[in-house]
C-alpha positions in Angstrom: 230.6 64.7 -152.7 232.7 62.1 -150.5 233.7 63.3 -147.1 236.9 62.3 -145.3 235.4 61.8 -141.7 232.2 61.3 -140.1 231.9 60.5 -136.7 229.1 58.7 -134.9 227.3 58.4 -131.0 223.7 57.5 -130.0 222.0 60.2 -128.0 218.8 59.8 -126.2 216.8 61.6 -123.3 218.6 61.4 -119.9 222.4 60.7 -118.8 223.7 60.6 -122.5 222.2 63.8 -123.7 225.3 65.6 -121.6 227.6 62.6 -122.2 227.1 63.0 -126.0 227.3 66.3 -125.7 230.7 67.0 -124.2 231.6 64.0 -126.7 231.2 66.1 -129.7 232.6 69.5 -127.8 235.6 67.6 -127.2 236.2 66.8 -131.0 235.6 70.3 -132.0 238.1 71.7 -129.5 240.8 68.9 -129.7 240.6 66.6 -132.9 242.8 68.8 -134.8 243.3 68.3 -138.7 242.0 64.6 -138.4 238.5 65.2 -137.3 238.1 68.7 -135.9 235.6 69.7 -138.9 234.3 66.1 -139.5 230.7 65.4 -140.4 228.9 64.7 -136.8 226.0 62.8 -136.8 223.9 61.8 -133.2 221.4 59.1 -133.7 218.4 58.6 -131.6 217.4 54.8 -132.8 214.4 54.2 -130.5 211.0 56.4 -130.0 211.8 59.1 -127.1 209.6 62.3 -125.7 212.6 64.0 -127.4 215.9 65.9 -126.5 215.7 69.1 -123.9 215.5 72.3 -126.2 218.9 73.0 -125.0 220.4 70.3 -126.4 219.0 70.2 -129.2 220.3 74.0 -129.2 224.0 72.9 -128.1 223.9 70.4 -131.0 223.1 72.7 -133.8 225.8 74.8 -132.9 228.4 72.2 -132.9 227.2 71.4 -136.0 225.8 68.1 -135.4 222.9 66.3 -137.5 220.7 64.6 -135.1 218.9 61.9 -136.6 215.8 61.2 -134.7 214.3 57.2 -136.5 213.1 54.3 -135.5 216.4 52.5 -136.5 216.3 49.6 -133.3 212.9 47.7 -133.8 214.1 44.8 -131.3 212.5 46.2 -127.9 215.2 45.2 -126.4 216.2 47.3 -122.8 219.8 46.6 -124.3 221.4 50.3 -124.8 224.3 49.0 -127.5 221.9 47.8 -129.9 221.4 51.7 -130.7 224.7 51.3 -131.8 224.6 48.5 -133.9 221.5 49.9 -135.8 223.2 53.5 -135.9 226.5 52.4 -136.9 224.7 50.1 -139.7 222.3 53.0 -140.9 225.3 55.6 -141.0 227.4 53.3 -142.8 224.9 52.7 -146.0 223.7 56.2 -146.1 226.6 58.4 -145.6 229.4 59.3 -147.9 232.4 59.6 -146.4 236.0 57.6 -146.6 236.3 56.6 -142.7 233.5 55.8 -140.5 234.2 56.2 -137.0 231.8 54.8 -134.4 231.8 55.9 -130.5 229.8 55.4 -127.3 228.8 58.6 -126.1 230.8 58.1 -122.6 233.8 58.6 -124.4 235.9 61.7 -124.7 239.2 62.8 -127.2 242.2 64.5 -125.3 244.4 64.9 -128.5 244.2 64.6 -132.3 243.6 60.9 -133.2 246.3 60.7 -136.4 245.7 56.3 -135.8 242.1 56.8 -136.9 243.3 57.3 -140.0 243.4 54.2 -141.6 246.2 52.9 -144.3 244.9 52.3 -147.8 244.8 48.4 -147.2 242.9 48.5 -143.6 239.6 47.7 -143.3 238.9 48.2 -139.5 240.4 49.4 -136.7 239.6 48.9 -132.5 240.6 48.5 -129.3 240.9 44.8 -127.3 238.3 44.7 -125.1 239.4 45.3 -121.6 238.4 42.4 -119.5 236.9 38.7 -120.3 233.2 39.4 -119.8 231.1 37.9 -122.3 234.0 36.2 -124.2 235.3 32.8 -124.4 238.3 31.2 -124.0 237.8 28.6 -126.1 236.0 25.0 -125.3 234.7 24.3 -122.2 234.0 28.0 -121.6 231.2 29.2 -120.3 229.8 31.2 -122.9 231.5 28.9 -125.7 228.3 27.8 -127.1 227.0 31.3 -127.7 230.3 32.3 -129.7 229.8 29.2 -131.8 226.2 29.5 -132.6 226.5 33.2 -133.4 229.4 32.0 -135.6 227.4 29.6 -137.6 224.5 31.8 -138.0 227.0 33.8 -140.0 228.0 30.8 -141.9 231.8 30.6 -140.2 233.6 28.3 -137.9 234.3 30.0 -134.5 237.8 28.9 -135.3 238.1 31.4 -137.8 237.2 35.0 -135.2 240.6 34.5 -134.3 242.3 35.5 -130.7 243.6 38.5 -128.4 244.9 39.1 -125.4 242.4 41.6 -123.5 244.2 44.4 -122.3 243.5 44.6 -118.1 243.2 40.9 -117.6 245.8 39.2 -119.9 243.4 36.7 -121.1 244.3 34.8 -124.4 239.8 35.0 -125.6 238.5 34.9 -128.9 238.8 38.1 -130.7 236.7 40.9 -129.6 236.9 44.2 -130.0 235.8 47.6 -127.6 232.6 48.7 -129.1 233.7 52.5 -127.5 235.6 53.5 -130.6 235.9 51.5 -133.7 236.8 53.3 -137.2 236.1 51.7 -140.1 235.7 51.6 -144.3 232.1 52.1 -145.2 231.8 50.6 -148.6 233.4 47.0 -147.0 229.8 46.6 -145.4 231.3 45.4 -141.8 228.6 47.4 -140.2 225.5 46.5 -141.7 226.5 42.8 -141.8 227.3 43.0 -137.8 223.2 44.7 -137.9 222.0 41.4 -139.4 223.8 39.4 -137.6 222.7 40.7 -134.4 218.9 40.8 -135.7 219.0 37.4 -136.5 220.2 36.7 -132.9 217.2 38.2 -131.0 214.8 36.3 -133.4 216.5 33.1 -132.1 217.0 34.5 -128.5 220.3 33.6 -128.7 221.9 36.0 -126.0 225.9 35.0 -124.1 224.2 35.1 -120.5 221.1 32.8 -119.4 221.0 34.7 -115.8 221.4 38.5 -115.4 224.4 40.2 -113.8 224.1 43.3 -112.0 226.4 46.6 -112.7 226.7 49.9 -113.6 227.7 51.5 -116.6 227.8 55.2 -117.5 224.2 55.5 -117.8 223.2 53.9 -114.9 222.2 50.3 -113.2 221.8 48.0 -116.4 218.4 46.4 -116.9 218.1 43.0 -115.7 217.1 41.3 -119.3 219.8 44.1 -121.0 222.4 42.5 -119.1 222.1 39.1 -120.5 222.8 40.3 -123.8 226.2 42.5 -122.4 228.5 41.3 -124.7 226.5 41.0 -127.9 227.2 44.2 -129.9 230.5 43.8 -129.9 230.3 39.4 -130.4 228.8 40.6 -133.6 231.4 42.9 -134.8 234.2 40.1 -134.9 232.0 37.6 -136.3 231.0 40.0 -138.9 234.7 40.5 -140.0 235.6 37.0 -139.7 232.4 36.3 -142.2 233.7 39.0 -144.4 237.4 38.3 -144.0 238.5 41.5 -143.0 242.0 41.9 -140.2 241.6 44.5 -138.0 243.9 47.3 -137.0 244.8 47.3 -133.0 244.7 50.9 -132.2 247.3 51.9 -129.8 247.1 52.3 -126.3 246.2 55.8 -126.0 242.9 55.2 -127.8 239.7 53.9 -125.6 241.9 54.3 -122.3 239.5 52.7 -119.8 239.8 55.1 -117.0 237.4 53.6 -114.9 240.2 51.0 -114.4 243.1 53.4 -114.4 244.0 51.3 -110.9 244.3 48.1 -113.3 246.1 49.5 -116.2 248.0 52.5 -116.1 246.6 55.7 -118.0 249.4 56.4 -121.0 251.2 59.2 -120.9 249.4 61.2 -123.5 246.1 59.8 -123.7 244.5 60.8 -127.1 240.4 59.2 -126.6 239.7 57.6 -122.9 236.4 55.6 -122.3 235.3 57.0 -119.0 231.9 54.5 -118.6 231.0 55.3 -114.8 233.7 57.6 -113.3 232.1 60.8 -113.7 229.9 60.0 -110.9 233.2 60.0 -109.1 234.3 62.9 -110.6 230.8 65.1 -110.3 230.4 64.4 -106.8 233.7 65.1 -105.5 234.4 68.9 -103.7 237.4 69.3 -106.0 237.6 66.9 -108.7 240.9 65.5 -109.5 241.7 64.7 -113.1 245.5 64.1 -112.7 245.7 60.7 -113.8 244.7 61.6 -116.9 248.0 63.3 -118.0 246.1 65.6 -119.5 247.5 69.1 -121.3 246.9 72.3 -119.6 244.2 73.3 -121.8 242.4 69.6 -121.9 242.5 70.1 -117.7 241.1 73.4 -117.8 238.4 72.3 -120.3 237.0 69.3 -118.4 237.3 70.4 -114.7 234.8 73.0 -116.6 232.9 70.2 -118.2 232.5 68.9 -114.8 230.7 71.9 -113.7 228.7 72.8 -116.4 227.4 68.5 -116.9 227.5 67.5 -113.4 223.9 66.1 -113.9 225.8 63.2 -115.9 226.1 62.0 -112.3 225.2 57.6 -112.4 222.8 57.1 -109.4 220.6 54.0 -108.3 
């Protein structure tokens, strides 16, 4: 039997065992009709000493299936890959009508009716916030790396298409927010965007030659994960542009970057918000503020509790 929603994060020992956590709380308590009894699945893609008892406890009784598999063979220090491979896996294997793919730093405020695609949409996603890893187009920096992925997948860069990231302004070739992306699963975007990103470690071919240094919501990125920032989500637009599937721009309210709330104003009613590295903000402060998110009485009440209870999703180093 077909479901109507399944939801997806990768969940591994450490910072994202709370992250995923209140990720899946918060869809219970606040995804209404939409997704508040969707299928759940957390995916652990890579060999682990295994989740605390506790959360494994927490899990079963928000009715998540934890899928414990060797899924990402690459090696790579690269968190996202988990993703890729998870999203790929969940795709082939589950049966459901709307596939919808998160990172596990991300939280819903409200019930997400946009997730809920019309009968011709394929994909839906956010912009991505800033440039990064993108291109501009010729002469760009990281040019090269968006037209070799593009051949690999036997298109013409030409044909990814363009947006306007949504802090910056900048007119890049289209990529989309790997935080929340909903999708059909029988289309195959998923799986191809798996391949696709396989066949790029064989070849090495990553958008940075020299690391960066930052943090995300799991901590200080690994010097060789950091060239390949970027690359999950590189390999999602290629994939649809190989495939020829549009996507859906999800509104504003949806994969709200509150970590740059100071950039881009927080919507009124903010429905899913991407939080990456402001908890450590928010866990370390005497009285944790929350206000910017606009948030409902009983979303407030619910995270200034979260805040407590997961303070240990604290970034350090």
């Amino acid at each position: 039997m077909t479901s109507a929603f399944a939801l997806v994060a990768c969940i591994e020992p450490g910072a994202l065992e709370p992250q995923s956590l209140l990720l899946f709380e918060s869809v219970r308590r606040f995804g209404g009709a939409v997704i508040g009894d969707a299928e759940l699945h957390a995916f652990s893609p890579r060999p682990h000493g295994g989740l605390r008892a506790s959360t494994c406890a927490r899990l079963e009784q928000l009715g998540v299936v934890h899928h414990s598999s060797h899924l990402n063979r690459t090696g790579l220090t690269y968190g996202s890959a988990n993703r890729v491979y998870a999203a790929a896996w969940a795709e082939r294997h589950l049966e459901v009508d709307l596939l919808c793919v998160l990172d596990s730093d991300t939280l819903f405020l409200a019930e997400p009716t946009a997730l809920l695609l019309g009968a011709d949409d394929s994909f839906g996603a956010r912009p991505v916030d800033t440039k990064g890893s993108c291109s501009v187009g010729p002469g760009d920096v990281f040019e090269p790396y968006w037209s070799e992925l593009s051949r690999l997948a036997g298109v013409s860069v030409e044909e990814v298409g363009w947006l306007r990231t949504t802090v910056d302004d900048v007119r890049v070739r289209a990529s989309y927010n790997g935080g929340l992306m909903v999708c059909r699963p029988e289309l195959g975007v998923l799986g191809r965007a798996a391949e696709l990103f396989g066949t790029s470690v064989e070849r090495g071919l990553t958008p940075r030659k020299e690391p960066i240094d930052f943090v995300t919501g799991t901590g200080r990125v690994d010097p060789n994960a950091s060239l390949w920032w970027g690359s999950s989500q590189a390999v999602m637009s290629v994939a649809l542009a190989a495939l020829g599937h549009g996507v859906v721009e999800l509104p504003s309210a949806y994969n709200v970057p509150i970590h740059l709330a100071d950039r881009l104003p927080v919507p009124d009613r903010p429905v899913h918000v991407h939080y990456h590295s402001i908890w450590d903000e928010l866990a370390q402060a005497d009285a944790p503020s929350i206000a910017p998110l606009h948030a409902r009485a009983e979303v407030s009440e619910w995270l200034v509790d979260a805040i407590d209870r997961y303070g240990h999703l604290r970034v350090t180093g």
